[in-house]
Each structure stands twice: as structure tokens, then as C-alpha cells.
C-alpha positions as CSV (number, residue, x, y, z in Angstrom):
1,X,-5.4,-9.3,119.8
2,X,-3.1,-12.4,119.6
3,X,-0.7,-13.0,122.1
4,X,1.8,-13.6,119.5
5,X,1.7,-9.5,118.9
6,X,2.8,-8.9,122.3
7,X,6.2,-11.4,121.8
8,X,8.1,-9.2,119.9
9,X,11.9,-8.7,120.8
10,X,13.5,-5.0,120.3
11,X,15.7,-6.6,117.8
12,X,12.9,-8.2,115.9
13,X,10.8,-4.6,116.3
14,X,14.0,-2.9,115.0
15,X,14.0,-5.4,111.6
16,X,10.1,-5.0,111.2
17,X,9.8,-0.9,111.4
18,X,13.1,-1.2,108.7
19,X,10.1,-3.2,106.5
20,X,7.6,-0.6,107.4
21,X,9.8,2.1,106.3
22,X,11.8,0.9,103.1
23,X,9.7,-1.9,102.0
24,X,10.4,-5.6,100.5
25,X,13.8,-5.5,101.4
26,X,16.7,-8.4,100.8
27,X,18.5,-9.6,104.1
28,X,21.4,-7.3,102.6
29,X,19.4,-4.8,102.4
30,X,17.9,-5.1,106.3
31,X,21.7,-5.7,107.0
32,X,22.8,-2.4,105.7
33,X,19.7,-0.6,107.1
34,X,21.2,-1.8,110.6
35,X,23.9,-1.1,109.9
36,X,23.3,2.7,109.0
37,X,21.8,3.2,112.4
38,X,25.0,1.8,114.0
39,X,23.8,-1.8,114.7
40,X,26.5,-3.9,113.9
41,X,24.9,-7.4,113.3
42,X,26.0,-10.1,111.5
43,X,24.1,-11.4,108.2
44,X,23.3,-14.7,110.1
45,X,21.9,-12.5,112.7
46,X,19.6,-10.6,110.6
47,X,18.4,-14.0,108.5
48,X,17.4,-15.5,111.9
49,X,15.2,-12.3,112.8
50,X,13.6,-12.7,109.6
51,X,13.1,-16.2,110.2
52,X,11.9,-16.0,113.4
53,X,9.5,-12.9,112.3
54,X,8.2,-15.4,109.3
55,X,7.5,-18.1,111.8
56,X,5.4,-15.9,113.6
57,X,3.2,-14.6,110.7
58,X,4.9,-10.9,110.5
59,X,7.0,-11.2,107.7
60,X,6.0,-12.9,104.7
61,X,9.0,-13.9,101.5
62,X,9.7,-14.0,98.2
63,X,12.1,-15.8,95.6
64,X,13.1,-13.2,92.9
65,X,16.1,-13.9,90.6
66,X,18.6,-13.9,93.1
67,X,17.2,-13.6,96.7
68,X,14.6,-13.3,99.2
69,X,13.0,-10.4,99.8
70,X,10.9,-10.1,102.9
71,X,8.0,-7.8,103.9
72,X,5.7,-6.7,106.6
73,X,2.5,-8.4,106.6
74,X,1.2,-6.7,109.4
75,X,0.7,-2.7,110.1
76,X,2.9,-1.0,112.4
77,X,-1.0,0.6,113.8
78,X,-2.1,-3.1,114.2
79,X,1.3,-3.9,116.3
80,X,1.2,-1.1,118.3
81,X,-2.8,-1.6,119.2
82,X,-1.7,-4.8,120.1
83,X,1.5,-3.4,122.5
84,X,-0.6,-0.7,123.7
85,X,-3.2,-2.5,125.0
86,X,-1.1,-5.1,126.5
87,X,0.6,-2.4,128.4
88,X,-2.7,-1.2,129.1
89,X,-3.4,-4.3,130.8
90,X,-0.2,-4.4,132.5
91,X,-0.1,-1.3,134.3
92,X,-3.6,0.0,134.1
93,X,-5.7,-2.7,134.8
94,X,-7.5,-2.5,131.3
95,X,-8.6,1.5,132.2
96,X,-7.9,3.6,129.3
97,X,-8.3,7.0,130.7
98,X,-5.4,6.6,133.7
99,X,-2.8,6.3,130.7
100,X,-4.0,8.9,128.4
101,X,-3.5,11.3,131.5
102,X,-0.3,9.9,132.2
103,X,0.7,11.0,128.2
104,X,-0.8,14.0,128.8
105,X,0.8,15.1,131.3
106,X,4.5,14.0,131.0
107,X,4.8,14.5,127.3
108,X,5.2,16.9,124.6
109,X,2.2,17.0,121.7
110,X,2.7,19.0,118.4
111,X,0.1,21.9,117.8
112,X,-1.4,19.6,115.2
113,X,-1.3,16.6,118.0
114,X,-3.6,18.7,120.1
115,X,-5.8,19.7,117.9
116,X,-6.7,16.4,116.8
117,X,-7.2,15.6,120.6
118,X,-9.4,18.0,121.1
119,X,-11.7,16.6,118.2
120,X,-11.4,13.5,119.3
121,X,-12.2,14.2,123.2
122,X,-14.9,16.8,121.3
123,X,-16.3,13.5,119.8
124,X,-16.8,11.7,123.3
125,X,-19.5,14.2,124.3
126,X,-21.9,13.4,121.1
């Protein structure tokens, strides 16, 4: 993965999963997004985000009639590879199996969580 994947700021995560979950969205619209989960930015704020997300290949734009509307071009899966396995690198050492007994352990799986671990640990035996 790119190191660029890795240099995300919260704030900048924050605007990108808000394109994940609604879409192309105007700065308006990110604006009020924010704003709905009690961020109080400022337009200018959210603009620069974008920006800054568009400079580094994340968000891509388009002119429509009025305004531009920006979206993901990158997966939230292909972000979070990217984060995981810097963390993994981090504070494993590169070992998978150390943090996937740390999840295990410390948090909380739905029953349908757990059974798709078990298929998937059933699929390291074969």
C-alpha cells in the first residue's frame, strides 16, 4: 500500500466516510452532514478537507450546474487494509496472528461475526 493511505487526518477520515455513506455530495452538503453529528466547522474548513483529500487522490470532483460535488475514489476496505496493516506494522512487527488475538480477546463479535470467523479460520486448515 502507498504511504499516502496511511496520512489521513481524523478530520479528513470523518469527510471521506460522509462520501462513503451519502455519496457525491456538494461542500454544503458535507457541511451539513458535520454538522448533524455535532461538528461545527466552518464552510472554508470543509472546502480545504476536500481539497486536501483531492490532492491526495481520495476525492475526485465535478462541475454540475451550480457546484462541485465531490466523491470517494477510493474504498473505505482499501483504506482500512491500508491503516490496518500500517498498524500492523507498528505494533506487531508485521505478525498478523498477535492482533487477531488481541480482537479476540478484548472485543465483542456478533453471532454472525463469529461464524464467519470460524469459516474463515476453517479455511486455514485446507
Amino acid at each position: 500500500m502507498s504511504k499516502r493511505d496511511y496520512e489521513l487526518g481524523e478530520a479528513e477520515l470523518e469527510v471521506l466516510r460522509i462520501l462513503w455513506e451519502n455519496g457525491p455530495l456538494t461542500v454544503r452538503d458535507v457541511l451539513a452532514r458535520l454538522h448533524e453529528r455535532n461538528r461545527k466547522v466552518a464552510y472554508t474548513t470543509v472546502l480545504t478537507f476536500l481539497s486536501r483529500l483531492e490532492q491526495k487522490g481520495y476525492v475526485g470532483s465535478d462541475k454540475d450546474e451550480h457546484a462541485y460535488r465531490y466523491k470517494a475514489k477510493v474504498s473505505r476496505q482499501s483504506v482500512a487494509k491500508s491503516r490496518v496493516r500500517a498498524l500492523l506494522e507498528q505494533l506487531y512487527d508485521g505478525a498478523a496472528g498477535p492482533m487477531v488475538l488481541q480482537l479476540i480477546e478484548n472485543e465483542k463479535f456478533t453471532d454472525d461475526e463469529i461464524t464467519r470467523l470460524r469459516k474463515l479460520i476453517d479455511g486455514l486448515d485446507g
